[in-house]
C-alpha positions as CSV (number, residue, x, y, z in Angstrom):
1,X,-13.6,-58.0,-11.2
2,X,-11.6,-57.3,-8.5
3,X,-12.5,-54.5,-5.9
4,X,-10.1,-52.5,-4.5
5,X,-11.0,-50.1,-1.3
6,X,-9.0,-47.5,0.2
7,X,-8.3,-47.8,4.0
8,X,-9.1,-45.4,5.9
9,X,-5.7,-43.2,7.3
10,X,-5.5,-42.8,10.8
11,X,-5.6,-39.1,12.3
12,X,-2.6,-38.4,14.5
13,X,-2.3,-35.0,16.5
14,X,0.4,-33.1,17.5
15,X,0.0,-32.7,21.5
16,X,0.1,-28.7,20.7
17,X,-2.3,-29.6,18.0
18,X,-5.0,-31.5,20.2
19,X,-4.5,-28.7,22.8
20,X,-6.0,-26.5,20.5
21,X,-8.4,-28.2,19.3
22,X,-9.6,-29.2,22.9
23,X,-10.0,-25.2,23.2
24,X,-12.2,-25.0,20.5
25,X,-16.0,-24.3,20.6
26,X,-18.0,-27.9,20.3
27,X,-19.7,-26.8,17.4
28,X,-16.3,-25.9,15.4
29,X,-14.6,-29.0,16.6
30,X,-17.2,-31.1,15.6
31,X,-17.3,-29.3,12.3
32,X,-13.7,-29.8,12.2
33,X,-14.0,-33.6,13.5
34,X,-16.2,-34.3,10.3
35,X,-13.5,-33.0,7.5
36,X,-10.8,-34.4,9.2
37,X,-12.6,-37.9,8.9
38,X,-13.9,-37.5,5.5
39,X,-9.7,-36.6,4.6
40,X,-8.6,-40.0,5.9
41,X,-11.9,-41.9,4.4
42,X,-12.1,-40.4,0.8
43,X,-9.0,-38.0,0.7
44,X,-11.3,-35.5,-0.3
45,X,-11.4,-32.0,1.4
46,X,-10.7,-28.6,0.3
47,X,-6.9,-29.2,1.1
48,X,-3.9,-27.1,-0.6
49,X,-0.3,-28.1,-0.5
50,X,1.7,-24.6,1.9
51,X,4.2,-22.5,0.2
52,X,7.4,-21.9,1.9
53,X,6.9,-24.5,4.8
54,X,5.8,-28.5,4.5
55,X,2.5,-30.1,5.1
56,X,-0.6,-29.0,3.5
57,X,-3.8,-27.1,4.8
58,X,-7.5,-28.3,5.2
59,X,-10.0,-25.3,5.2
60,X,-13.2,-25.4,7.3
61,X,-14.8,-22.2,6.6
62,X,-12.8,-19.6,9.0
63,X,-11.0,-23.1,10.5
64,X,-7.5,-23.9,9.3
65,X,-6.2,-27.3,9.8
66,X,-2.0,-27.6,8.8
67,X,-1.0,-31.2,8.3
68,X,1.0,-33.6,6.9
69,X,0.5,-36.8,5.0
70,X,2.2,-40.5,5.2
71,X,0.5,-43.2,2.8
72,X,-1.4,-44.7,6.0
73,X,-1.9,-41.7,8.4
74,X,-2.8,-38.0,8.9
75,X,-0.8,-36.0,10.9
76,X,-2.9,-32.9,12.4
77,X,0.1,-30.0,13.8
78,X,-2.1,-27.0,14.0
79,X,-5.7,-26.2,14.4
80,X,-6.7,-22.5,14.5
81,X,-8.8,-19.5,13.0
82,X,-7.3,-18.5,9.5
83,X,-6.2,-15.2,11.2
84,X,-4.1,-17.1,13.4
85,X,-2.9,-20.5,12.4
86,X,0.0,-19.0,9.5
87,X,2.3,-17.4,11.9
């Protein structure tokens, strides 16, 4: 029986990306910080593909993540309340 294990996928941010999240709260980035790593480990997260633009979302509560996916890494381009981050 062979047993096959996904690699993790590395997380990559945008430099407007980790500028934003570096602005965050501690509490919400480390909130954030957890779903971004369980993403890359299982691929599991409440994530939904955008309409109208490319890249997907990851929801953390009010939190919005947009990013976009390669087969071996996660690339983070916004981080930012929900009210916020679709402009």
């Amino acid at each position: 029986m062979c047993d096959i294990t996904q690699m993790p996928k590395r997380l990559l941010f945008t430099v407007a990306a980790a500028k934003q999240r570096a602005r965050l709260d501690a509490a919400v980035r480390a909130r954030i910080d957890g779903k971004l790593e369980a993403l890359a480990e299982t691929g599991q997260g409440d994530v939904r593909r955008l309409k109208g633009r490319d890249g997907a979302r990851l929801r953390v509560g009010d939190w919005r993540v947009i990013f976009t996916e390669t087969p071996d890494a996660i690339l983070v381009v916004a981080v930012g309340h929900r009210r916020d981050i679709y402009d």
